[in-house]
Every structure is written in structure tokens, then in C-alpha cells.
N, C-alpha and C positions, 0 to 999 in steps of 0.2 A: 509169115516169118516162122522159123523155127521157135519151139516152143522152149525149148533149152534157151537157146541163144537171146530170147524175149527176156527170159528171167535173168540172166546175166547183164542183162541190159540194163529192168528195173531194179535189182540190187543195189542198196547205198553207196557202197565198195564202186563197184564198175561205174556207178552212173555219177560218183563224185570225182572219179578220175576221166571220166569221158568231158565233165565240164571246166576241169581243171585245166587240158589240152586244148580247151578254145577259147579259154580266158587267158586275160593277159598273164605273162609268166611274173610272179613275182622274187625269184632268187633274185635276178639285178639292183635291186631294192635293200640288200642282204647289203649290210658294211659291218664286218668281222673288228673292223680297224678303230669304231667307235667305243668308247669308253676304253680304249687301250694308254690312253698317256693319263698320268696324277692316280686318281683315286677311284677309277671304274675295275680296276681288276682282271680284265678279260683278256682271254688271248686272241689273237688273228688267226688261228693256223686250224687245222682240218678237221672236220668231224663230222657224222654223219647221226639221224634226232636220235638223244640218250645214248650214242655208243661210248664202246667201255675204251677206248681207240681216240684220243686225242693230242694229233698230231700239230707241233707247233715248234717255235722257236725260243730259244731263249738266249734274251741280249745281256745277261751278265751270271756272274757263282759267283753272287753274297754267302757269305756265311753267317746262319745262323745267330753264332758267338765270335764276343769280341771283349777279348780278355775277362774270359769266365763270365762275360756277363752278356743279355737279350742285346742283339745288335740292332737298331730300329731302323737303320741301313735298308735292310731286309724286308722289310712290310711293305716296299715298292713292288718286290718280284712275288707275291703271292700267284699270279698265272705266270711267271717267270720270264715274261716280255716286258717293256717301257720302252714306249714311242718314241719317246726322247735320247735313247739309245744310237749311239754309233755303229757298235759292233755286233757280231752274232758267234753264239759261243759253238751254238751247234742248234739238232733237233730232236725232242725229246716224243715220248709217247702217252704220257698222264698227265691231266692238268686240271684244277679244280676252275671256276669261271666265276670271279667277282668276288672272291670269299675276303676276310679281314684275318686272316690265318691261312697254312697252308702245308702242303706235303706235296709228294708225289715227284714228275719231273724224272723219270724213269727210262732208263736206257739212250743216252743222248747220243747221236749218231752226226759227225759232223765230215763232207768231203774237203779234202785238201789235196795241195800238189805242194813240189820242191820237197825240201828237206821235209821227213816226217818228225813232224814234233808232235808229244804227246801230254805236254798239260796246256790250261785252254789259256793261257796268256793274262796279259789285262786290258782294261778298257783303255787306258791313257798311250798302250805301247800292244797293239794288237799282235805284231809279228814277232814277238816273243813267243806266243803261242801257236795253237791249233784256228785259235776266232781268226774270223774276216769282219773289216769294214763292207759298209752296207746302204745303202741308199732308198728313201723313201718312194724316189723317182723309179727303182725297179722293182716295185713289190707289189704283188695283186693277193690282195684277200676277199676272198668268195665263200660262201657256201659251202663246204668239204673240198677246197682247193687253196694252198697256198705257194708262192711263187717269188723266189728273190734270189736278184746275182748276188754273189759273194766274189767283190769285190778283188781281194787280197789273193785268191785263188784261180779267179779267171772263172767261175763256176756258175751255173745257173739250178738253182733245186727247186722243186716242185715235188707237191706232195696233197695224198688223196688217203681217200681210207674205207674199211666195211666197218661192221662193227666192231669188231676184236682183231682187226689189222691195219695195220697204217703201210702206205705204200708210197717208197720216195723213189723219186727220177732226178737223178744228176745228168748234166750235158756238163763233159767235161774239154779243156785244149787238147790238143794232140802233148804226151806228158808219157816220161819214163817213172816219174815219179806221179805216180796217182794213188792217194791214199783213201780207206773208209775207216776213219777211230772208230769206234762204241768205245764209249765211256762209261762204265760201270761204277763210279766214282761219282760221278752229276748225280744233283736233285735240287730237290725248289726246296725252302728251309733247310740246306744241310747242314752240317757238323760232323765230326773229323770222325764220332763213334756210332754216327745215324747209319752204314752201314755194319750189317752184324756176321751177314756173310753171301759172297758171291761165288757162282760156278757158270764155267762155259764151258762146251766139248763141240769140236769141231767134227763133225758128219763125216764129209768132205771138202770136195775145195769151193765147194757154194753153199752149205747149206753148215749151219752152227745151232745151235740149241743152250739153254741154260736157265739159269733164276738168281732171283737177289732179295735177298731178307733183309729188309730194316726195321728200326725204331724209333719212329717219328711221331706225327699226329697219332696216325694208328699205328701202336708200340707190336705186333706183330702180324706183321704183312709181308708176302711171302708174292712175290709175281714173277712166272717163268714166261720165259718165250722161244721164239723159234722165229731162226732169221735166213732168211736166203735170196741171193744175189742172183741174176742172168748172167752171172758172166765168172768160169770160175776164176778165183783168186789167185796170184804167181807166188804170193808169200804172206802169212800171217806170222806174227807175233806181238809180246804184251810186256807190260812194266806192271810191278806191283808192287805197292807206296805200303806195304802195312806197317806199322811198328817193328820193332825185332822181336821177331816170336820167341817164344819159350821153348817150345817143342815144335820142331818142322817134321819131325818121321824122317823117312830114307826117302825123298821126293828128290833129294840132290844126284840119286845116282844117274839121273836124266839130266839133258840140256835142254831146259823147257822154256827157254823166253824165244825162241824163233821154231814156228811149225811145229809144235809139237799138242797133240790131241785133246786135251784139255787141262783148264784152270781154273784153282781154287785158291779166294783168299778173301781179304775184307775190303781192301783196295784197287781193283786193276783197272785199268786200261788197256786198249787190245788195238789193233790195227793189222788189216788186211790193204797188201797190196797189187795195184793193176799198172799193166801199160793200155796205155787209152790213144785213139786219133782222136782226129778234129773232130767235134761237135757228139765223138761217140757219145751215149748215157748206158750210164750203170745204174739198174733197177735193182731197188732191195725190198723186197715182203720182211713186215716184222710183226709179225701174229705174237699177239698176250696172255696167259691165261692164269686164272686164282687158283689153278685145280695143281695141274702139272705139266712138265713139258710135252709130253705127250699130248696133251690136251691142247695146249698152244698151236702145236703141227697140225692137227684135225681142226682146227678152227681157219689157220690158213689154207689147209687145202679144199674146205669144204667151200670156203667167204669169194678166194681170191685164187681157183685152180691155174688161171693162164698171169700172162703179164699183159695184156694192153690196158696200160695207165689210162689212157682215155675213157673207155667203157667203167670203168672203176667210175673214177671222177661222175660221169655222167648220171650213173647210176646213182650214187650219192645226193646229187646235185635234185635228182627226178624223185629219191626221197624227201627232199627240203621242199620242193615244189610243192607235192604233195599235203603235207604239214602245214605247211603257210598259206594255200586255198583251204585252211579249216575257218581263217577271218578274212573277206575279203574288203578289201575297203576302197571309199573312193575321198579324192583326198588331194591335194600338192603333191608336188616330186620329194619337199626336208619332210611333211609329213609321213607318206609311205616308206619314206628312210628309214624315221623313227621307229617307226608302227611294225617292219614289219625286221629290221635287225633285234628290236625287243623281242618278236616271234619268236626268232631264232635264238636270242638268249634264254627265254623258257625254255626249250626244249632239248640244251644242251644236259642238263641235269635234274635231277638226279639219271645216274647211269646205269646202263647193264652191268651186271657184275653174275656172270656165269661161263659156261661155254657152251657151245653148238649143241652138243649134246643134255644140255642141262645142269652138268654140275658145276657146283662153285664150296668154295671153303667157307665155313658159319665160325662165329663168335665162339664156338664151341672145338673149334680147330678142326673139326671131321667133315669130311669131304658129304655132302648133302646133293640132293637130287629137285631139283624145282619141280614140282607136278602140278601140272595145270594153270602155270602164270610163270612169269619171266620175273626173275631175283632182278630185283636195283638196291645199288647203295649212294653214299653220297648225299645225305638228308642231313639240308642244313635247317632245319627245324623252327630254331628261333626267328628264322625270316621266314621263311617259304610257308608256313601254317595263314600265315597271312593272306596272300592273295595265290600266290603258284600254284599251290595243289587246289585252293576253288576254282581255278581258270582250268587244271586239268580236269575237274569235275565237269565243267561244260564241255569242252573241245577236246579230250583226253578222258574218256569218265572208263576204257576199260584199262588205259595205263595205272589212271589213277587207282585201279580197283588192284591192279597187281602189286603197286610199292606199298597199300596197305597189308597185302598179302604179307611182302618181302618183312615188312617192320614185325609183324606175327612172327613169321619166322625168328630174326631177331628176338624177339619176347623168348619164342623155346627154347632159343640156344643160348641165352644171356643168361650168366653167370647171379648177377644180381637179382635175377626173376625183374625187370624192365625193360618198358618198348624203350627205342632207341630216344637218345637225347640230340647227339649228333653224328651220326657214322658215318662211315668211309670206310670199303674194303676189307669187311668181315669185321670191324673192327669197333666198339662205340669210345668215342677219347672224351666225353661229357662237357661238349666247350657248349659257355650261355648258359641260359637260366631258364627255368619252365622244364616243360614235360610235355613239350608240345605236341605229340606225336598222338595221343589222346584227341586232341583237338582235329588235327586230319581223320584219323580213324569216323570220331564220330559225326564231321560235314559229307566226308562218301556214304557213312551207314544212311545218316537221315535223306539224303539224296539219292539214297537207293542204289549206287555206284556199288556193289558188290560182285565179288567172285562166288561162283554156287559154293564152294567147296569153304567158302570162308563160314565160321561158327559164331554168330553176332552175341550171345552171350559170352563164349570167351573172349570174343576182344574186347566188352564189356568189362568184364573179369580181369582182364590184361589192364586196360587202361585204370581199375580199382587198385589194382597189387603196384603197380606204378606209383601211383598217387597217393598210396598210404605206406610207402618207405620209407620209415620215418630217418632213418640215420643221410638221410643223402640231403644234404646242401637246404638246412635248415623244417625238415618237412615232419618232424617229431614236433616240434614246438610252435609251428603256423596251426597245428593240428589242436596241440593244447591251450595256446593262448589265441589261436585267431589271429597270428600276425607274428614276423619274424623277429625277436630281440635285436638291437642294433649291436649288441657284444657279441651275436654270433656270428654275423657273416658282414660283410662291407658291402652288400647290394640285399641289405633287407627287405629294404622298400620294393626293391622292384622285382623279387622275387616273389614275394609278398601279393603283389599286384597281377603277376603274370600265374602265377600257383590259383587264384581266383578266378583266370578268364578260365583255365583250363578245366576248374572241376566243375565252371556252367557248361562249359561243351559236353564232362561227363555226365552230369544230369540232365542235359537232350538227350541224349544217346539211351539212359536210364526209364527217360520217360517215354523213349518212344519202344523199348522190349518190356515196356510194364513191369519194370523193377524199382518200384516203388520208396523201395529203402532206401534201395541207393539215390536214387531220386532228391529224398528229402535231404540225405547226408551234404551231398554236394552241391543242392542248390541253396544249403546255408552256408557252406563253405565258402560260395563265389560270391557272397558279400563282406569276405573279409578283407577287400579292400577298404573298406569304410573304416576297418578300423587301424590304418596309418594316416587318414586325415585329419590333421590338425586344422580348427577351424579358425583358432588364434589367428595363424598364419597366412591359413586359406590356399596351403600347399599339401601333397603327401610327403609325410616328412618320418626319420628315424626318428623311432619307439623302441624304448630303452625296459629291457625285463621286468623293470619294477612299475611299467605302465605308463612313465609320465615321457615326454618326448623328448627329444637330446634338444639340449639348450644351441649350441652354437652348431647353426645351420647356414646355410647359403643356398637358395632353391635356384641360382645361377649356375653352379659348378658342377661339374660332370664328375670332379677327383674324389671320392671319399666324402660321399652324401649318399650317400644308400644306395645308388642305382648303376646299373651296368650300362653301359655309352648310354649316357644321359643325364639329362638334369632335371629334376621336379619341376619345375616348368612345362614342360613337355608331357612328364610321367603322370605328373596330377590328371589329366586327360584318358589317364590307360584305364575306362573300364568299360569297353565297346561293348558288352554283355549289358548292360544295364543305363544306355544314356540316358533317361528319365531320371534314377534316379540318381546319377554324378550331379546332373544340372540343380536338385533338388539340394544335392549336400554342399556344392558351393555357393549356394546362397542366390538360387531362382535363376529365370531367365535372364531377367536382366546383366545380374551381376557375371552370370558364365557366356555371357555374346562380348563382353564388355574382356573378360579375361583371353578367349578364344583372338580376337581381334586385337588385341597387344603382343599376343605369338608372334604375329605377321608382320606387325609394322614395329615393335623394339627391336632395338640394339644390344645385340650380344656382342660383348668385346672380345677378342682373342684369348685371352688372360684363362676366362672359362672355358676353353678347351684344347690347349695348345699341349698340356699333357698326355690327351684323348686321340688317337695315331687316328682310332675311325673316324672322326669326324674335323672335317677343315671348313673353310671358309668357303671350299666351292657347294657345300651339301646343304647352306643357311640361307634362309630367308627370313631376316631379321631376327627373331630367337628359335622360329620352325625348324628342326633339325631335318630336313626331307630326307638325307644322304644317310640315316639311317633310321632303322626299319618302324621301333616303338610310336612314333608318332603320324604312322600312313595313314589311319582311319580318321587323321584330326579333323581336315579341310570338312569331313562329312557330316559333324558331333552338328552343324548350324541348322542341320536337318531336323532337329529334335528342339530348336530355340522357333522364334517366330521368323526368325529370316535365314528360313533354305537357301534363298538367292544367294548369300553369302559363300554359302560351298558353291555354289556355280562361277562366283567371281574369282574365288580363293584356285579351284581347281585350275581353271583358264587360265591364272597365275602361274601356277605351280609348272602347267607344263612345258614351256618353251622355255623357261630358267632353267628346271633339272635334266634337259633332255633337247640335243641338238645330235647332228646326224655329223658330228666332228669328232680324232680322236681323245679331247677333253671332256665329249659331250655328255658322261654320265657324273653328276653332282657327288656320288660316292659308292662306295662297293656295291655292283650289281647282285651281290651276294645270293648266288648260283639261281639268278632270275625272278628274285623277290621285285625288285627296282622297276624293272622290265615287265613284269605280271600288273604293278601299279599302274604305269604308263598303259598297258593296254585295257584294259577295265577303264579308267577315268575316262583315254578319247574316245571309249563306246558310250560313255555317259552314266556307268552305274560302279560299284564296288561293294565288295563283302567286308563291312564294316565288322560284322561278328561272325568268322566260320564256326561254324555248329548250329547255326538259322538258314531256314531257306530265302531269306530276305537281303536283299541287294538295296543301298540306297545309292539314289541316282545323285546324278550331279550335273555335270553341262559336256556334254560329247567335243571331239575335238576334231572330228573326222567327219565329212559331206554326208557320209552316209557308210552303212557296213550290212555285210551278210553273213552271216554265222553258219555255216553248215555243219549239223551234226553229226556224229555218228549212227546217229538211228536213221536217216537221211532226211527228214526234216530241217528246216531252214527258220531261222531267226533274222528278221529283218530290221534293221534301223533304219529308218528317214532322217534326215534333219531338215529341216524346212529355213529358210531364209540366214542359211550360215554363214559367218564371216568374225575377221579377228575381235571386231566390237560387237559382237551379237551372241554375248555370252551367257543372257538372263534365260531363262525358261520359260515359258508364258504359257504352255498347256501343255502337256503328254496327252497320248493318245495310244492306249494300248487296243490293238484288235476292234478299233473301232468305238470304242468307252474312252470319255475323259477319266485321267488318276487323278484321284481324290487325294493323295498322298504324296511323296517322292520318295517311293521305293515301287520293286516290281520284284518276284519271287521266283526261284528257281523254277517251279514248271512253266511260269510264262514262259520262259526260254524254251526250254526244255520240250515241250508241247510244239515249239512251233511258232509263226506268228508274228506281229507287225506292231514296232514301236515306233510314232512317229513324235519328237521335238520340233516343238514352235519356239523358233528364238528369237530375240532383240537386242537392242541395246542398253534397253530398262529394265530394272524388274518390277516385276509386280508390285 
């Protein structure tokens, strides 16, 4: 055999896609449409892993505001779908995936025929507008393809995507009247002054180009594109909604709302029109970019040079394939449902945020150059520190090694000298609590996940100058007193608590470059938890400046008790850095199994959280808040009592409640793959209870068996031995051939290589 071709052979790369093409294909497993109705947040519509290009629909324009004030209306469309939806307004190209807030929702592109109308109607009376009704019965959501008639128009659209282009295919009736709006005006959270200013210039009769500046989440965000059709256009023109302007200049001496070369204003709408026959389709490329238009263009010609939709699609599709032979599992048909649409919600975010060429726009507003890693933004932090970024640590460890990069960067270009708290699009808008991005930095450094070019002392250094700000959101006076006064902030507590886990990540991190100081500084820091425990009470509770604890408390309510979506019930449990010694300060083993196990089986009544948008009645198990993020490590805390069996029952519990392969089936915001990273870690049977340790504790798998393939090409193997719904107890591990003495197993087991096998029953131990 050729000796070249040998080694292409034995390469990770070639030899895990040679086995990917003879193993079962798992996209069809891929359901886009789960967690789309209630409180999962996710869209159905197109996207290809991390691209900057997400292609989707959106079934209504809430607005924002409603009579000056937060409309709560709104917090349904955060990915700007709901299942439960009639109509479809149009299709947009940004979307964030599960968040509890939102932006984005950009350049919404809707086909129509008959009369051209140009705003999008309403839900109750759709042919007032541009929307069509819409039927569940014809909609296919896959893997980077989506697909629905529109009803109202006779239309069928379909839509695919590269990374930085989304590509739709209309089949339209035979029609003299065939329209394409862009909508320049849509977005997900809008309001009447979110746009700040739009421009379009029309090429020719197929090909447009432009940008639109708003101020949303992220208060300046600037995205241009580049759009062009198959087929040129017989007529364009626009309507523009602005206010009465002040000063319009001499723009009147033209006749500019029909064909004429370009538009600028705060509000427009645009439409181009075709004559179409039967079943003709009209293709549109809509290439994106942070830089310029310019940059947009080269991203579409470089991504998406011809038009065959198919090959698009396919190609996409054979990326997903790819990604999702990183776990393979053996399992039921709702299992691999679950198992492997959670893949796929990892992987939609965080996202590229560059162009072809490298560049993208920084914090700093100047046009930068990525050298030697690929820019992401879209770091929802307060969740994803949790399990997303340790999961890309195993099965992603050089992505992961580049969004560490990307947040660096961020650090040099942030204004405030801080790694990102929560960004989006060059952009950090500080939503949540913590500083978590410390926390990732230092589970990739200790895990070895690095870039050469990254400098592990400055990020050292970065994640210090971070974490000793003192004027940001209470971190002067955790520093001086050891704990946040309840007069300064209304989530003392649990800033308090989460400002603790972070500065033990920064003291691994300190302890593993022999930086000693900082070492000690933070690993006294991260027992400042202890001091919001009131042992009175036997909860963590608000600490009031002058020491003594605020009298009228309620460790039930989520409203105005110190904690952000949460209630001390749950938050008394936040110190995954140190379960030994939580178990110690709430009064021994006994008394914290005994607390641990009223989580699960009390009654939380509505009352305590009905004000609280994130969390509903689908995300609870008894007072366990699963559907959001603070309490994921809980089920595992039994691990450190005398009965670990308990997390194996609890887990077993947990997952067929918060996770069904139906559109209600995610218990509460996927929160861009936090939820989904849980799910996947529990039915392999371990979780990173504390990232910033190389220690995994296990729990009770949920899956027949699994294969992990790494990126080094190396394989992690799971057994499960006598599996089934009642055979939930663990009765021995078997690592590489050794009984575990323990129930944990450590990043290089993985990592290394190697064979876990579970003995299960129906008793435990």
C-alpha cells in the first residue's frame, strides 16, 4: 500500500470519518422541533456546528414594550419560534438557542404572492399582512434543513446553510404577482428605537448588499450582508416607517421608493418582484458578516460559489454526521432521540463570529484579525461553565481551546480590563451573576486544552484583574467583608456564592503555574460561602452590612431573597468546590441526606415562583429546580454522604421527566446547550460537579452502552452490563480492568483511552 495513503488512513481525522461512513448514520435521530413549544427556547430551522448563519422562522413580532413598560408577552419568542403558533411572519438569519433573554433575529426574508403587502399582519387576522398560516403536518426539521408550506401563499420554502450563509429555495404557483420582502425592521426582542440605522444598495437586478445597526442586548452591533437571487428581479421597491425626520438633506430630488439604487433610514422594508410558473423556485444566498459588506460578499462566494441547494444541505448535514459520531451510543429509538438532539444542541453555540478571511469587529470597535484560532461569541457563561465547555473539553478540547482564546481576546479589547461575563457579537451586555469565564479558562488550562500561542500566566492574570473589580456588581465588598451586604445588591447571596466557586477555579489554575500568592489569596476567598450560612436557619440566607442576617426571610421564594432564579433551598447546596465541607456546615451527614432528599420529594407551590418568567412548573421536581441551571450538580452532592446510590436513583429520575424527544420535551431553557451538556454527561453515567478539577462523579448511565471517540483518536468505551428502566443501582465500576474504590473517575481516564464497564440492578448496595 502506498505509504502516503497508509498514513491518511491511520490519521484520527480520516480513520474517524472512514468509521463514521459504516456506522449507523445518526442525523435522523436529530429532532430540531424538541424543546420548541413552552419553555425550551430553541429554534427548528437551519444551521450548520457553531455556525455564525442560523436560519429559521419566526411565528410572531412581539414587541419588546408595552406601554413603556417590559412586555412578558415576549419571553416566549427568545429563539423567535413557538410551536404552538399558527402563522409564520417570515425567515430570519441570527438566533440565539434556549437563552431566557434575547436579541438578534436579523434580516427576515418572507415569500409572498397576490397583492404585495408590506407589514407582517397579526396572528388572529394573518391576511392583513405579509404572514402565512402554516401546518405542522408540512414541516420537516432536520439537521441544517428546514422545510414548510405557507399555506396563505401557495408556497413551499426550504432552507440550508454554510457557516456565514443561509441559503433558501422557494417553489413558488405560476403568479404575476411573486414577491421577496427583507424586512429590515424584524427582530427577536424588538422595540420601535432597537433599530439605529439601516442601509441597502441594490448591485443589480440580483444581487443587493447592506448593514443594519442596532441597540439591543448587545448595544452596538453592526451586521452587514450580501444577498443574491437566481433569477433577476422585474421590480424592487421599499416603504420607510421612520419618524418625521428633522433634517432629510436634498434625497427628495429623486423618486426613491420604486428601483432606485439604494436606501437609508431607521426603518425600511424592501421588496423585490418576480413573475414565476408552476412549481418554479426562486434561490436566495444571504451571506453575513461583523466586518463589512465587502466581507459578507467574499464569505458567500468563497462558502456558497454555485446554487445547488442540495449539495449545500448535504454537505451541512455530513458536518452534523460527523460531530455526533464524537458519542456513539447504543440505546432505544426516544433514547437516541434525546441523546443525540442534545448533541446537537451543544453544538449550536457559542458561534463563529469572523469572516472567511479572519476578520471580525472586537469590543473595542476595530476591525481585528483572528491568528491561529477561530473568534466565537455568544458565551452564555452562567450556564455553560457548568457542563458545555467540560463536554467540549472531552469531545471538542481544540474548539474549546479557541473560545478560550476568543474570551482573551475579549479581555484585550474590553474596555473595563474583564474576560467576558456574557457576550454576543463583539459585544459583553453583563446579564447574570459570576465571572464565570475564569472558571472555563481554568478547566481547558488544567486539562491541558490549550492553544500554543495562548500565554497561561496572562490568562492567569486576566481571570485576577477580573475578579478583583471591585466596583462591578458588589466585588469591593465580598473582597472586604467576605460576603456581599444585602443593601447592595438583591442577589447577594448568590453572588456571594457563585464569586466563591470561581475564585477556587482561580486557585487551581494559580496552583497549577506555581503562583503561589495568588493561590492562597483565592483559595481563602472560595470559602466565602460560609459566610452567608446562617446556621439558625440552616439555609444561606441575606447578611446585612452590619453582620447580623436580615430578619424576614422566606428560603421558599425566588422574589427578593438574595438570589438570581432561585431560592435558598436549592442555592444553600451551591458549593460544588468543597462538598465535604457544605456537608460539615449543615450539620453532618445525616442531617444533609435528610435535607438533600426533601429537595426531591417537597412541595413547592406556585405562589414561589409565578413571578420568576425562568422557572414554571415544567422545570420542578418537587422543590428541585432542574429547568434551571444553579442546582445541576445537586442529584451528585449523595456522593460525598454514605449513600451515592441516591444520585443513581435521583439521576434515573431526573431524566425521562426533564427530557422527552417531544416539542414540550425540554423542562426549561436549554440555555445555548447547558441543559443538553447535563443530559449528555448523566446517561454516560459521570458529571463535572466542580469544573476547574479533573474529577468527574459518576452516577447511573442511561444508555446500553457508549463510545466516545476523541480527537487524539483514541476511544473511551462504556459497558453497561444488565441494563434496564429498574436497574438503576450500581453495584461495581470497573475501570480498565480495576474495581473503583470511589464514584468518581478523572479526566485522563477518559482522556487516555479505555474501558468503563457498570454492573447494575435493581438494589443498591
Amino acid at each position: 500500500m502506498n505509504k502516503l495513503l497508509l498514513a491518511l488512513l491511520l490519521s484520527p481525522v480520516v480513520y474517524g470519518q472512514a468509521q463514521a461512513q459504516k456506522a449507523e448514520k445518526l442525523v435522523p435521530y436529530v429532532n430540531p422541533i424538541i424543546g420548541t413549544q413552552r419553555m425550551g427556547h430553541v429554534y427548528p430551522g437551519a444551521t450548520i456546528p457553531f455556525g455564525m448563519v442560523q436560519l429559521s422562522p419566526e411565528t410572531d413580532t412581539i414587541s419588546y414594550e408595552l406601554n413603556g413598560k417590559y412586555n412578558p408577552d415576549v419571553y416566549k419568542y427568545c429563539a423567535g419560534y413557538q410551536y404552538d403558533d399558527k402563522t409564520i411572519c417570515g425567515f430570519s438569519h441570527t438566533h440565539f438557542s434556549g437563552t431566557g433573554h434575547s436579541d438578534l433575529g436579523d434580516f427576515l426574508i418572507m415569500p409572498t404572492t397576490g397583492k404585495l403587502k408590506l407589514n407582517p399582519g397579526t396572528a388572529d387576522q394573518p391576511g392583513s399582512g405579509y404572514r402565512s398560516r402554516f401546518s405542522h403536518q408540512n414541516e420537516i426539521s432536520q439537521a441544517n434543513y428546514y422545510k414548510v408550506k405557507l399555506d396563505d401563499h401557495n408556497i413551499t420554502a426550504e432552507m440550508t446553510t454554510s457557516a456565514r450563509v443561509g441559503f433558501h429555495q422557494y417553489t413558488f404557483p405560476k403568479s404575476d404577482q411573486a414577491h421577496i420582502v427583507l424586512d429590515l425592521m424584524a427582530g427577536i426582542y424588538n422595540y420601535e428605537d432597537k433599530n439605529v440605522w439601516t442601509y441597502l444598495r441594490i448591485l443589480n437586478d440580483s444581487t443587493v448588499i447592506g448593514y443594519r445597526q442596532t441597540n439591543g442586548w448587545a448595544r452596538t452591533r453592526t451586521l452587514y450582508f450580501a444577498m443574491q437571487f437566481n433569477k433577476p428581479f422585474v421590480k424592487s421597491g421599499y416603504k420607510k416607517y421612520d419618524k418625521k425626520e428633522v433634517y432629510r438633506g436634498f434625497w427628495g430630488k429623486f423618486g426613491q421608493t420604486e428601483n432606485f439604487p439604494e436606501i437609508a433610514g431607521k426603518q425600511i422594508r424592501i421588496y423585490f418582484d418576480f413573475k414565476t410558473e408552476e412549481g418554479e423556485k426562486i434561490k436566495i444566498k444571504f451571506a453575513i458578516s461583523p466586518v463589512s459588506m465587502a466581507g459578507a460578499m467574499n464569505n458567500m462566494q468563497t462558502e456558497i460559489p454555485g446554487w445547488d441547494f442540495e449539495k449545500v444541505k448535504n454537505d451541512g448535514q455530513e458536518l452534523w454526521e460527523n460531530q455526533l459520531h464524537k458519542i456513539e451510543i447504543s440505546g432505544n429509538k426516544e433514547i437516541k432521540q434525546n441523546f443525540y438532539t442534545s448533541m446537537y444542541h451543544t453544538m449550536i453555540n457559542p458561534t463563529v463570529y469572523m469572516d472567511v478571511d479572519g476578520q471580525y469587529k472586537g469590543l473595542d470597535q476595530n476591525v481585528h484579525k483572528a491568528e491561529g484560532f477561530t473568534n466565537y461569541t455568544t458565551f452564555s457563561l452562567w450556564d455553560t461553565y457548568r457542563a458545555l465547555h467540560p463536554l467540549f473539553n472531552i469531545i471538542e478540547p481544540k474548539r474549546n481551546a479557541d473560545m478560550v482564546q476568543s474570551m482573551m481576546a475579549h479581555f484585550d479589547q474590553s474596555a473595563e480590563h474583564m474576560l467576558p461575563v456574557w457576550s454576543n457579537s463583539g459585544n459583553e451586555n453583563w446579564c447574570m451573576s459570576g465571572y464565570h469565564s475564569v472558571t472555563v479558562l481554568a478547566d481547558a488550562i488544567i486539562k491541558g486544552n490549550i492553544n500554543p500561542g495562548l500565554n497561561l500566566n496572562k490568562a492567569l492574570d486576566a481571570c485576577v484583574a477580573t475578579a478583583r473589580k471591585r466596583d462591578y456588581e458588589g466585588i469591593g465588598e465580598y473582597i472586604d467583608k467576605g460576603y456581599i451586604p444585602d443593601e447592595k445588591t438583591g442577589i447577594s447571596v448568590s453572588n456571594t456564592l457563585e464569586y466563591a466557586f470561581d475564585d477556587w477555579a482561580i486557585a487551581q489554575l494559580a496552583k497549577k503555574l506555581n503562583r503561589n500568592d495568588i493561590y492562597l489569596e483565592f483559595i481563602k476567598r472560595s470559602e466565602n460561602y460560609k459566610n452567608v450560612f446562617d446556621k439558625a436557619s440552616g439555609f444561606m440566607r441575606p447578611r446585612l452590612n452590619d453582620g447580623t442576617f436580615r430578619k424576614k426571610f422566606d428560603p421558599l421564594s425566588t422574589i427578593n431573597e438574595g438570589f438570581i432564579e432561585g431560592n435558598s433551598w436549592n442555592y444553600t447546596l451551591f458549593a460544588p468546590q468543597d462538598p465535604k465541607a457544605l456537608i460539615k456546615l449543615m450539620g453532618g451527614n445525616k442531617k444533609f441526606t435528610t435535607y438533600l432528599d426533601s429537595l426531591f420529594t417537597m412541595h413547592l407551590p406556585d405562589k414561589y415562583f409565578e413571578e420568576t418568567e425562568d422557572i414554571t412548573r415544567d422545570g420542578i421536581i418537587g422543590n428541585y429546580v432542574h429547568g434551571n441551571e444553579p442546582s445541576h450538580h445537586v442529584a451528585y452532592l449523595y456522593n460525598w454522604t454514605d449513600k451515592p446510590w441516591k444520585t443513581q436513583e435521583r439521576i434515573r429520575m431526573i431524566l425521562p421527566i426533564m427530557y422527552k424527544p417531544t416539542p414540550d420535551g425540554l423542562g426549561g431553557n436549554d440555555d445555548t446547550g447547558q441543559m443538553s451538556a447535563w443530559y449528555i454527561f448523566s446517561s454516560l453515567g459521570f458529571y463535572p460537579v466542580a469544573p476547574g478539577s479533573d474529577q468527574y462523579a459518576t452516577g447511573s448511565p442511561a444508555v446500553d452502552g457508549a463510545t466516545i471517540n476523541l480527537e487524539s483518536g483514541k476511544i473511551f468505551t462504556i459497558h453497561v452490563q444488565n441494563q434496564g428502566p429498574k436497574n438503576v443501582y450500581v453495584q461495581k465500576m470497573i475501570l480498565n480492568g480495576k474495581v473503583l474504590t470511589s464514584p468518581s473517575i478523572s479526566h485522563s481516564d477518559i482522556m487516555n483511552g479505555g474501558e468503563l464497564t457498570f454492573y447494575m440492578d435493581n438494589k443498591h448496595k
